[in-house]
The first five atom37 places (N, CA, C, CB, O) and aatype in JSON, in Angstrom:
{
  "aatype": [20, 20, 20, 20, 20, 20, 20, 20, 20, 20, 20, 20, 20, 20, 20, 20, 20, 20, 20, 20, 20, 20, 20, 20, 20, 20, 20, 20, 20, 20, 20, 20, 20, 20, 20, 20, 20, 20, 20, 20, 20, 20, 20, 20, 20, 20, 20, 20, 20, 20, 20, 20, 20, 20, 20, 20, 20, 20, 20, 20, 20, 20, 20, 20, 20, 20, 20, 20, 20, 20, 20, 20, 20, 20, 20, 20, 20, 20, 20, 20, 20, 20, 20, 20, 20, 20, 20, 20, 20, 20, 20, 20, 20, 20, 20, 20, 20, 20, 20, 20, 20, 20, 20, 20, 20, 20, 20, 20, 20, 20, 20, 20, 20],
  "atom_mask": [
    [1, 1, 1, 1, 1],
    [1, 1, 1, 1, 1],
    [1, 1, 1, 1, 1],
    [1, 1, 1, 1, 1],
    [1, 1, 1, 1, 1],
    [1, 1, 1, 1, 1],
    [1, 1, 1, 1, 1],
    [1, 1, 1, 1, 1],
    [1, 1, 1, 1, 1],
    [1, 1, 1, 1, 1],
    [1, 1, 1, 1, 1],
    [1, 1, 1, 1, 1],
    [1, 1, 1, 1, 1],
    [1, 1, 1, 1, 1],
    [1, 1, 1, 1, 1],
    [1, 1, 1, 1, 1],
    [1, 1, 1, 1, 1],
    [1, 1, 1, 1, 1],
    [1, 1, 1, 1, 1],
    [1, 1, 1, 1, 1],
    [1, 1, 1, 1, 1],
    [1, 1, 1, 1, 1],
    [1, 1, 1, 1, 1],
    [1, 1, 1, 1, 1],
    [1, 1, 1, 1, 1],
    [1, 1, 1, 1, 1],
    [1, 1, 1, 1, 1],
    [1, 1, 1, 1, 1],
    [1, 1, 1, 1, 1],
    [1, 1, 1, 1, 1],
    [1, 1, 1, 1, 1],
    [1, 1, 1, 1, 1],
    [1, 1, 1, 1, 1],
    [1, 1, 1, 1, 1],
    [1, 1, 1, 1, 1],
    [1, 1, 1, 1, 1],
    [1, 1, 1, 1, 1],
    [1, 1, 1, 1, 1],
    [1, 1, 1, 1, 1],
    [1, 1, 1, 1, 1],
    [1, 1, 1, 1, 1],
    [1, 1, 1, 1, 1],
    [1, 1, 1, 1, 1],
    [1, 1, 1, 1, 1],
    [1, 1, 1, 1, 1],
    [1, 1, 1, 1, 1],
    [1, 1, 1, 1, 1],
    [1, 1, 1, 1, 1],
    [1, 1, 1, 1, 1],
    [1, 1, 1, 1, 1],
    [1, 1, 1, 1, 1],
    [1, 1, 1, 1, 1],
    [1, 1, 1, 1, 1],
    [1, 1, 1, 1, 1],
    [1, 1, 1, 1, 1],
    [1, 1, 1, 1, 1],
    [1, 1, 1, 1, 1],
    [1, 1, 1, 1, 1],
    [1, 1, 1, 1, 1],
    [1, 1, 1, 1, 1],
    [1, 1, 1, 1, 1],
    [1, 1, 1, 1, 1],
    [1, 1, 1, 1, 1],
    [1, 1, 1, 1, 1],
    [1, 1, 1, 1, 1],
    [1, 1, 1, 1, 1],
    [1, 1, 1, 1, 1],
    [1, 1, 1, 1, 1],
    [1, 1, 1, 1, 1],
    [1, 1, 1, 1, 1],
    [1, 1, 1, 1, 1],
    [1, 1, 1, 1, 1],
    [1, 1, 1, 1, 1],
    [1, 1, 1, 1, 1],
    [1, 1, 1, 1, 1],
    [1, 1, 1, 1, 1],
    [1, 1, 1, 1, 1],
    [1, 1, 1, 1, 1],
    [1, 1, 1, 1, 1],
    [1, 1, 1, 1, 1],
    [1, 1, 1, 1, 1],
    [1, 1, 1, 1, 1],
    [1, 1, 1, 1, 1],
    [1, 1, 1, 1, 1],
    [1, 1, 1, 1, 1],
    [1, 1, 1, 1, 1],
    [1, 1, 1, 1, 1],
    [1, 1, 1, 1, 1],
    [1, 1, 1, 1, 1],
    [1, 1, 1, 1, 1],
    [1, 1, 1, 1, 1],
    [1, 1, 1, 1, 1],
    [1, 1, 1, 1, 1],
    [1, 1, 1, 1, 1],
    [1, 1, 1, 1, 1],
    [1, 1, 1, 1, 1],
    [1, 1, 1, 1, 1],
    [1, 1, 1, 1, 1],
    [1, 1, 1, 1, 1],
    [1, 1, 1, 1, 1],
    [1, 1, 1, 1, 1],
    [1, 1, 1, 1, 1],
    [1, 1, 1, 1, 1],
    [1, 1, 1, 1, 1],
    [1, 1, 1, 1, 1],
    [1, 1, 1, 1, 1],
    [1, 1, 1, 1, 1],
    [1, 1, 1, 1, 1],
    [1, 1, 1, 1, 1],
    [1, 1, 1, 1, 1],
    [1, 1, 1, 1, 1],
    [1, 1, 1, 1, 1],
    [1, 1, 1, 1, 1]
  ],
  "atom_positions": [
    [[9.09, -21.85, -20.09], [9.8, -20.59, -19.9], [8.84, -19.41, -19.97], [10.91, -20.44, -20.94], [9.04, -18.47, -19.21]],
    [[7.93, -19.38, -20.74], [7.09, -18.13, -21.3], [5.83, -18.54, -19.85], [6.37, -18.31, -23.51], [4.82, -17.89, -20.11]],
    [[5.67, -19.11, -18.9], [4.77, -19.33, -17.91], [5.54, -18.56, -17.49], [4.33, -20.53, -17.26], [5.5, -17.35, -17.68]],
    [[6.61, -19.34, -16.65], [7.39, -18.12, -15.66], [7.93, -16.36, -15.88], [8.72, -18.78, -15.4], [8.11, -15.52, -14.99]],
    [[8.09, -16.21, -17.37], [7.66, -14.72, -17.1], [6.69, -14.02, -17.22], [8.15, -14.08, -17.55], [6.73, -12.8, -17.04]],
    [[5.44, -14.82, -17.61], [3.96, -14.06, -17.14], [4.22, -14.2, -16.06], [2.46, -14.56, -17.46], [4.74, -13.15, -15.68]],
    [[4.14, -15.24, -14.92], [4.46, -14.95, -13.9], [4.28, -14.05, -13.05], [5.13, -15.01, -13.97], [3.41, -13.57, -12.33]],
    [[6.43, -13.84, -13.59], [7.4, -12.4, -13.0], [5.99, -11.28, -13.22], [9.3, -11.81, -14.36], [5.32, -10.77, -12.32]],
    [[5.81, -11.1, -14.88], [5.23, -10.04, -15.17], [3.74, -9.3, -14.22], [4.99, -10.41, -16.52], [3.39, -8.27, -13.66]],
    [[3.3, -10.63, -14.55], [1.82, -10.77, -13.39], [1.93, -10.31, -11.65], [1.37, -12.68, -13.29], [1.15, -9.75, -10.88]],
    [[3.43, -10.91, -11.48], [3.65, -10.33, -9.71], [3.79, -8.93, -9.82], [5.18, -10.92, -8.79], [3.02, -8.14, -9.28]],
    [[5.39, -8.41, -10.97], [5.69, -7.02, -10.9], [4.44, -6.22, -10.7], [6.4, -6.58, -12.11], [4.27, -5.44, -9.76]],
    [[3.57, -6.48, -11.67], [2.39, -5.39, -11.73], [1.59, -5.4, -10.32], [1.26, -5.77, -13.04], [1.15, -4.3, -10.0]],
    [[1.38, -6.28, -9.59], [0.98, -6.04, -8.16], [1.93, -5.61, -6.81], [0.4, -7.23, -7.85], [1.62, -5.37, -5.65]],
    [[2.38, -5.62, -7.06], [3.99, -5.42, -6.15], [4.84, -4.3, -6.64], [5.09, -6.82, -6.32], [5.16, -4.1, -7.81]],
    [[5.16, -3.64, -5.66], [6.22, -2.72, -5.84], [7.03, -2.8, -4.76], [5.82, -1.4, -6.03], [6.79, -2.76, -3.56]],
    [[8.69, -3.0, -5.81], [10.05, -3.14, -5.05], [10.21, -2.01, -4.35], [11.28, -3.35, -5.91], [9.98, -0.83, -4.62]],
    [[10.66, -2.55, -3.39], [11.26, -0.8, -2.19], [12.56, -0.98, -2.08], [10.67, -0.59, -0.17], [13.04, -1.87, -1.38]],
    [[13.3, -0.11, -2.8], [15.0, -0.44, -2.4], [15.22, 0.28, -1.08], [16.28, 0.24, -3.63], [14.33, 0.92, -0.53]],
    [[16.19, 0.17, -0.71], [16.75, -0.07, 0.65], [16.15, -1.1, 1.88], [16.75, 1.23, 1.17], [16.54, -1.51, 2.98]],
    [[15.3, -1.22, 1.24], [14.44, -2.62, 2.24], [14.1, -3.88, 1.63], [12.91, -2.22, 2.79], [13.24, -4.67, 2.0]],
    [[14.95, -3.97, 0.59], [14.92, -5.19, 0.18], [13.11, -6.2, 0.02], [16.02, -5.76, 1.3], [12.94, -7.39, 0.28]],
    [[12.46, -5.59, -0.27], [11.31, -6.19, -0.49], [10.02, -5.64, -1.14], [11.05, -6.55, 0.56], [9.88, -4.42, -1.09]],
    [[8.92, -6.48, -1.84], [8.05, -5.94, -2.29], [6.85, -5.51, -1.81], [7.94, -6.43, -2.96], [6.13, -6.35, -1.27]],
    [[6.46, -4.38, -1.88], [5.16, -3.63, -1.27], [3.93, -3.84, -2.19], [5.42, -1.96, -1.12], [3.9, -3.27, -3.28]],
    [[2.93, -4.61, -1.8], [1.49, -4.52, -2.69], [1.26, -3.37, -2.61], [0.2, -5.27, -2.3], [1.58, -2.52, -1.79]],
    [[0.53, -3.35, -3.75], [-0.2, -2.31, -4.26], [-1.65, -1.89, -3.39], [-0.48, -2.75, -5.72], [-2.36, -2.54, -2.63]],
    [[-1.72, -0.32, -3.95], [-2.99, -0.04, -3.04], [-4.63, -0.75, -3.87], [-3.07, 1.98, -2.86], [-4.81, -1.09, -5.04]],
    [[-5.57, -0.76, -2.72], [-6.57, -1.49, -4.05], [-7.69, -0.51, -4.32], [-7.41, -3.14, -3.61], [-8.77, -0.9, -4.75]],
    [[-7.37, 1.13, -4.0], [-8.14, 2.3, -4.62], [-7.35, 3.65, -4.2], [-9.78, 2.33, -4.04], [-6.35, 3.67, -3.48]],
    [[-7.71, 4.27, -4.53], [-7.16, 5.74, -4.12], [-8.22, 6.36, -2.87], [-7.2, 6.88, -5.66], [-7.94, 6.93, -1.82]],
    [[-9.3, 6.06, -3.36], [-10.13, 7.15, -2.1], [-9.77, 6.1, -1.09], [-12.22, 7.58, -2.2], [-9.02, 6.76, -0.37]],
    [[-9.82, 4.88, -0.55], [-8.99, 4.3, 0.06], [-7.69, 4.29, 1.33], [-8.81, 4.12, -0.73], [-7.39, 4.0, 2.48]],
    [[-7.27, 4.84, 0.11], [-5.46, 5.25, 0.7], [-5.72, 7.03, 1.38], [-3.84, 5.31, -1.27], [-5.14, 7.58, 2.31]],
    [[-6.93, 7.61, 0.35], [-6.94, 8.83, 1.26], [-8.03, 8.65, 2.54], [-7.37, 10.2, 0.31], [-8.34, 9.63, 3.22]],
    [[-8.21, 8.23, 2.62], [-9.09, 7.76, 3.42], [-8.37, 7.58, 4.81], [-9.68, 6.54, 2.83], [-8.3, 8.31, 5.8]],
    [[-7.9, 6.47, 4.53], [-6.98, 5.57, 5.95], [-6.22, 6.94, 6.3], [-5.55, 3.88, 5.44], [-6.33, 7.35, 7.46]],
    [[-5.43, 7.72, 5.35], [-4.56, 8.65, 5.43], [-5.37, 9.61, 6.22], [-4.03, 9.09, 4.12], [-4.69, 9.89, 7.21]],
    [[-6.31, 10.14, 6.26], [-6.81, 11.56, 6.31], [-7.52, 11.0, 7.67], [-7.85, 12.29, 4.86], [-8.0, 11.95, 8.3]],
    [[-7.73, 9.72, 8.32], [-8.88, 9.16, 9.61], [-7.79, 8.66, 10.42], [-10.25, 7.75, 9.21], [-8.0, 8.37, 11.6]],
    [[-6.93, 8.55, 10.04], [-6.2, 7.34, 11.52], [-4.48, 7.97, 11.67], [-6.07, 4.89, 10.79], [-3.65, 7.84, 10.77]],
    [[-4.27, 8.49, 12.71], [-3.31, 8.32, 13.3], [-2.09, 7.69, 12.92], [-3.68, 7.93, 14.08], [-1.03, 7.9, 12.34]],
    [[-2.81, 6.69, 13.59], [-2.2, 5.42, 13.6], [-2.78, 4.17, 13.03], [-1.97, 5.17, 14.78], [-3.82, 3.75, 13.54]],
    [[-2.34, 3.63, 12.2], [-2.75, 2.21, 11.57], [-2.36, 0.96, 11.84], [-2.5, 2.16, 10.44], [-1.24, 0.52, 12.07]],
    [[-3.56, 0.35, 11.79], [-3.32, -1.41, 12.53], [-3.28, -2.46, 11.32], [-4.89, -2.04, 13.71], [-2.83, -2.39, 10.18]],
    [[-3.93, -3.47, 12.05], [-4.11, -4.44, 10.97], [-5.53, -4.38, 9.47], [-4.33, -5.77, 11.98], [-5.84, -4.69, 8.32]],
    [[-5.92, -3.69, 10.77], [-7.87, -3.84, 9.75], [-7.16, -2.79, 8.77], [-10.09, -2.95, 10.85], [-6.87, -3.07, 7.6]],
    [[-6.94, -1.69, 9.28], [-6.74, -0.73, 8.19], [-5.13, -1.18, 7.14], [-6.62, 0.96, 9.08], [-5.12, -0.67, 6.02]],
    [[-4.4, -1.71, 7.36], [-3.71, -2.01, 6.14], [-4.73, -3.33, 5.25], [-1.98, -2.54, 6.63], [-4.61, -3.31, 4.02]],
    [[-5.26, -3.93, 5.58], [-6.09, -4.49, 5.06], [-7.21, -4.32, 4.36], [-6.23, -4.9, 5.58], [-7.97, -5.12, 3.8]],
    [[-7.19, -2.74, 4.52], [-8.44, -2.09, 3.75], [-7.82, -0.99, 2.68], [-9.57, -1.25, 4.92], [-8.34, -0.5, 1.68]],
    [[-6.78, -0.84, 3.15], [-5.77, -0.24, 2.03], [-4.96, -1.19, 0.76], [-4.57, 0.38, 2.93], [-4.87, -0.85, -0.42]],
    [[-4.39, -2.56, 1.45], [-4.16, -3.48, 0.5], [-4.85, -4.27, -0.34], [-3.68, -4.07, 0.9], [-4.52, -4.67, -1.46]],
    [[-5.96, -4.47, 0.35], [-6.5, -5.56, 0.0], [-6.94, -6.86, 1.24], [-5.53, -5.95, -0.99], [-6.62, -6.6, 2.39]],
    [[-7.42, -7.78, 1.07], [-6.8, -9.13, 2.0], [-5.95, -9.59, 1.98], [-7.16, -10.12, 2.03], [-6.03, -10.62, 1.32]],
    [[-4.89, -9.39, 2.43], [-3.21, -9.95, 2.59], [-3.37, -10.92, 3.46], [-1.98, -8.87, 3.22], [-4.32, -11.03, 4.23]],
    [[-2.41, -11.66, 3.36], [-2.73, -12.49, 4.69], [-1.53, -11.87, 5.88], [-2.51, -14.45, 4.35], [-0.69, -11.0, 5.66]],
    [[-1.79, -12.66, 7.22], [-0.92, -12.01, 8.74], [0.59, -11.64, 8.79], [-0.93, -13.16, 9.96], [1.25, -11.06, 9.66]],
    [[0.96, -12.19, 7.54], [2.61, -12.36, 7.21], [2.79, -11.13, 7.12], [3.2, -13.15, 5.87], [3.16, -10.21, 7.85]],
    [[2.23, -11.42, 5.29], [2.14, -9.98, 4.7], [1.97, -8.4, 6.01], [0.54, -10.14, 3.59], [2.82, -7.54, 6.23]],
    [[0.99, -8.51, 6.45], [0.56, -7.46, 6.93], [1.62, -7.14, 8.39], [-1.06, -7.71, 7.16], [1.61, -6.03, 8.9]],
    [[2.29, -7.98, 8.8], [3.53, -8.12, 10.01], [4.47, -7.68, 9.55], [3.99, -9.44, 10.55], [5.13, -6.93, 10.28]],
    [[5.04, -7.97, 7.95], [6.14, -7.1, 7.72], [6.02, -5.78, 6.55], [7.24, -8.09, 7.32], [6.82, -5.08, 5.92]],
    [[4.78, -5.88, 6.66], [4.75, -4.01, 6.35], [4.76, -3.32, 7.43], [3.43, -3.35, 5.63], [4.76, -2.09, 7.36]],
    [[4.77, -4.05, 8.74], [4.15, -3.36, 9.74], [5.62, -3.2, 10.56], [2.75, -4.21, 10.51], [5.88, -2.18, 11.2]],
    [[6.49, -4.28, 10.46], [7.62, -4.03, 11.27], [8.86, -3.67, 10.24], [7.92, -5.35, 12.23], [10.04, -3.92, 10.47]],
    [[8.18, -2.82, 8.66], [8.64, -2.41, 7.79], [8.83, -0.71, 8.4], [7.77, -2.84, 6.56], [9.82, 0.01, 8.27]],
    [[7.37, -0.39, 9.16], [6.79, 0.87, 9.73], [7.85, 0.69, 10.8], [5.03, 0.97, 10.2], [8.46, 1.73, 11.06]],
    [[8.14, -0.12, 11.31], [7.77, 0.67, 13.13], [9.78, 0.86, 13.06], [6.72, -1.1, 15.15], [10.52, 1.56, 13.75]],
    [[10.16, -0.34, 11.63], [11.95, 0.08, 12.05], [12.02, 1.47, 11.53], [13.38, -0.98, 11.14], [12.95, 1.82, 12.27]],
    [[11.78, 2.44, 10.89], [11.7, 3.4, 10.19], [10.88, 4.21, 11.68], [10.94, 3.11, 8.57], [11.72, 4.94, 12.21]],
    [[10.1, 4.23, 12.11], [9.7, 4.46, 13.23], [10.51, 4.96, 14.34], [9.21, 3.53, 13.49], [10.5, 6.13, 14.73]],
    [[11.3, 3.9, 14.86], [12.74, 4.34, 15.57], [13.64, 4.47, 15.23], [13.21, 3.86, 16.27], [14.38, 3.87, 16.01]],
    [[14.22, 4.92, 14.44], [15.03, 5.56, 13.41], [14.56, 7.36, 13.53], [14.62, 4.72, 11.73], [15.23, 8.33, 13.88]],
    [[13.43, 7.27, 13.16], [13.0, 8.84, 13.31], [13.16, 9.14, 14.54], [11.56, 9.24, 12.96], [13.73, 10.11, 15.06]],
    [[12.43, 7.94, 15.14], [12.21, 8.47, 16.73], [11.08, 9.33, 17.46], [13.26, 9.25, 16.99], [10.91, 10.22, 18.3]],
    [[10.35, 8.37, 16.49], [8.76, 8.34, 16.71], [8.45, 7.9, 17.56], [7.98, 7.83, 15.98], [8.79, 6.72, 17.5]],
    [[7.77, 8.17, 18.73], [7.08, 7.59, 19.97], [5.62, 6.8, 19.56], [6.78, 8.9, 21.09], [4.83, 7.41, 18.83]],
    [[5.28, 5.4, 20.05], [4.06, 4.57, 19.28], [2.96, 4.79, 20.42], [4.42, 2.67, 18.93], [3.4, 4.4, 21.49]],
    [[1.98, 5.17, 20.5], [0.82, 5.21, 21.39], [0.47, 3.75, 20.99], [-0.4, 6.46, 21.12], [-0.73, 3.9, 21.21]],
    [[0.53, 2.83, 20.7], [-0.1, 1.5, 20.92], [0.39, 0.52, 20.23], [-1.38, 1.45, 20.7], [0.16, 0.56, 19.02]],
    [[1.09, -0.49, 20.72], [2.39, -1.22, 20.53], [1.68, -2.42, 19.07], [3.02, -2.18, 22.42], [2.29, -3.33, 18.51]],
    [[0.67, -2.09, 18.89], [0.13, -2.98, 17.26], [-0.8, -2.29, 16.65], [-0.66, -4.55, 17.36], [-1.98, -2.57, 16.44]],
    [[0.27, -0.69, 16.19], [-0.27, -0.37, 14.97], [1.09, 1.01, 15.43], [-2.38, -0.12, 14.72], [1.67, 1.52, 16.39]],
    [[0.95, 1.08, 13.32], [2.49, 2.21, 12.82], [1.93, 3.71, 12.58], [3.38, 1.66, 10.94], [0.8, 3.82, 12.11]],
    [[2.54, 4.66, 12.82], [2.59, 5.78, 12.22], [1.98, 6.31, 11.57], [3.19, 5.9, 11.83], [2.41, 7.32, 12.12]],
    [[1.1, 6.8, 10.6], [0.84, 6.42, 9.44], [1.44, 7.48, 8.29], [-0.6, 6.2, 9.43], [1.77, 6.97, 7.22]],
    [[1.53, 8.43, 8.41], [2.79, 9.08, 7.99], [3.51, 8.35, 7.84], [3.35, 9.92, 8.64], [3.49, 7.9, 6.7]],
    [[4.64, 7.7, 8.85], [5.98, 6.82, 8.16], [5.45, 5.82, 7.36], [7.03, 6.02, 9.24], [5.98, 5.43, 6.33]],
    [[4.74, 5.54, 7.68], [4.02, 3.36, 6.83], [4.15, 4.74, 5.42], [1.08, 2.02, 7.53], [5.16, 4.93, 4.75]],
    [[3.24, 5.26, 5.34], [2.9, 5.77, 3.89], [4.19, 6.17, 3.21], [1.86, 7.06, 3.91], [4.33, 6.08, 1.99]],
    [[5.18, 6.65, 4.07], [6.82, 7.14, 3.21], [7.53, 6.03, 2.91], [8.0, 8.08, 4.15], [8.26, 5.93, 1.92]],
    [[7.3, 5.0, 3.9], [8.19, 3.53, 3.72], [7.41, 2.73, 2.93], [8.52, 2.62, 5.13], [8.05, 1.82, 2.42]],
    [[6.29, 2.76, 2.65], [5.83, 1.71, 1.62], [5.77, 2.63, 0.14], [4.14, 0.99, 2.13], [5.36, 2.12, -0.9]],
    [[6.16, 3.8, 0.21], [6.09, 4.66, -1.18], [5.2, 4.99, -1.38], [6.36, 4.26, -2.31], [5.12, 5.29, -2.57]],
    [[3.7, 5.25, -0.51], [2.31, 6.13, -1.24], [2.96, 7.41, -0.61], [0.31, 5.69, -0.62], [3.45, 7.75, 0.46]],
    [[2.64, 8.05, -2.08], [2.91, 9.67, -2.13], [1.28, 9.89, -2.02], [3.82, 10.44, -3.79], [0.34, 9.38, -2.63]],
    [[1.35, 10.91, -0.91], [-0.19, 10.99, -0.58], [-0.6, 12.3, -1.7], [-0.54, 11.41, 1.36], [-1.76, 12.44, -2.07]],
    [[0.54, 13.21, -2.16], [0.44, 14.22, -2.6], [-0.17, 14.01, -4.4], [1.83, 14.85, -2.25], [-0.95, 14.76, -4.98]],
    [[0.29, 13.15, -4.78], [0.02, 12.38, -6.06], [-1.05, 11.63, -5.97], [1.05, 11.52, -6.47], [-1.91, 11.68, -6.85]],
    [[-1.19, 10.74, -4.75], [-3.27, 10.53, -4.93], [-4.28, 11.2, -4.96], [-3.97, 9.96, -4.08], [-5.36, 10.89, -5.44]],
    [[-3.74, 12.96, -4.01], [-4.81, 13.68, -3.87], [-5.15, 14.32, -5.66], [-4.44, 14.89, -2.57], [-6.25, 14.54, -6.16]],
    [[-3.5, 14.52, -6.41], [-3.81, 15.25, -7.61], [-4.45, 14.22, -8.41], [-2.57, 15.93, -8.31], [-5.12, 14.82, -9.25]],
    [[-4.56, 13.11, -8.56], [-5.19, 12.33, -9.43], [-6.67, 12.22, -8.93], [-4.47, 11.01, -9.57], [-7.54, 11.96, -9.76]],
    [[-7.01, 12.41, -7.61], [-8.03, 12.41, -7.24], [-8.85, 13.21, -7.58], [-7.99, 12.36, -6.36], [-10.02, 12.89, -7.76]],
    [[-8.38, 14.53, -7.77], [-8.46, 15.52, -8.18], [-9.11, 15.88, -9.54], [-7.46, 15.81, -8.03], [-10.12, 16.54, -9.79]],
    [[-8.01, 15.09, -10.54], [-8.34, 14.93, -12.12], [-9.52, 13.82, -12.31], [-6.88, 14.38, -13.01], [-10.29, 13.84, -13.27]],
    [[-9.57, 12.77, -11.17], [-10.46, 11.36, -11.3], [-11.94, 12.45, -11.4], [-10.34, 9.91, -9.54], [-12.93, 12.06, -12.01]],
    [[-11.9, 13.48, -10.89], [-13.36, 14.23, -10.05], [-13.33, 15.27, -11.31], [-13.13, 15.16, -7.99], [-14.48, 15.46, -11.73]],
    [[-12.43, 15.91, -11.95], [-12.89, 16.66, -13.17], [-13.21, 16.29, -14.18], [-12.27, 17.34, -13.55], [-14.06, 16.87, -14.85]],
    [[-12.57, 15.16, -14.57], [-12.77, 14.31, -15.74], [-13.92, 13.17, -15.81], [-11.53, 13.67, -15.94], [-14.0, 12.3, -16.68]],
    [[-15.12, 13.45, -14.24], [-16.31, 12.64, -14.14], [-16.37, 11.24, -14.17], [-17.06, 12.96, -15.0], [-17.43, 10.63, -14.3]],
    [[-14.89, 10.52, -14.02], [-15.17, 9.4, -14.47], [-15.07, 7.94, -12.8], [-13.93, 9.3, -15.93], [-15.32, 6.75, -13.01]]
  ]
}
């Protein structure tokens, strides 16, 4: 019993639940990272969620991606290139607040560490 909720515990901490979409979003694997992809690309594909997540494997990275593109037409976002999302929406639908990486980024750079 005490395996399976390290486990749970061990997944929660890499994963974050997204309600209304019923599923869990990995985590980012840095901040300059996430500002990074954010602040260079348009539009994001595979390489770049992969450099934001981590190595996910093709699954993973297909339904963050057709996580993006339903949220996508819904807005009614037009896609310049039919395999890769928004990146604005990916970042609202997977929950990075870009506004909260820049302020920690911020404090990461005063506090020297």
């Amino acid at each position: 019993m005490s395996v399976i909720l390290l486990a749970f515990f061990y997944c929660s901490k890499k994963f974050k639940f997204i309600r209304g979409y019923g599923m869990y979003i990995p985590s980012i694997t840095n901040i300059e990272n996430a500002l990074k992809v954010y602040y260079e690309n348009a539009e994001i594909g595979n390489k770049e969620i992969k450099y934001l997540f981590g190595n996910r494997s093709s699954a993973t990275i297909a339904r963050l991606k057709r996580l993006a593109k339903t949220e996508m037409i819904k807005r009614g976002m037009p896609t310049f290139n039919a395999y890769k999302v928004n990146t604005a929406i990916a970042y609202d639908v997977w929950g990075i607040d870009i506004t909260d990486l820049e302020n920690r980024m911020k404090k990461i750079k005063e506090l020297s560490l």
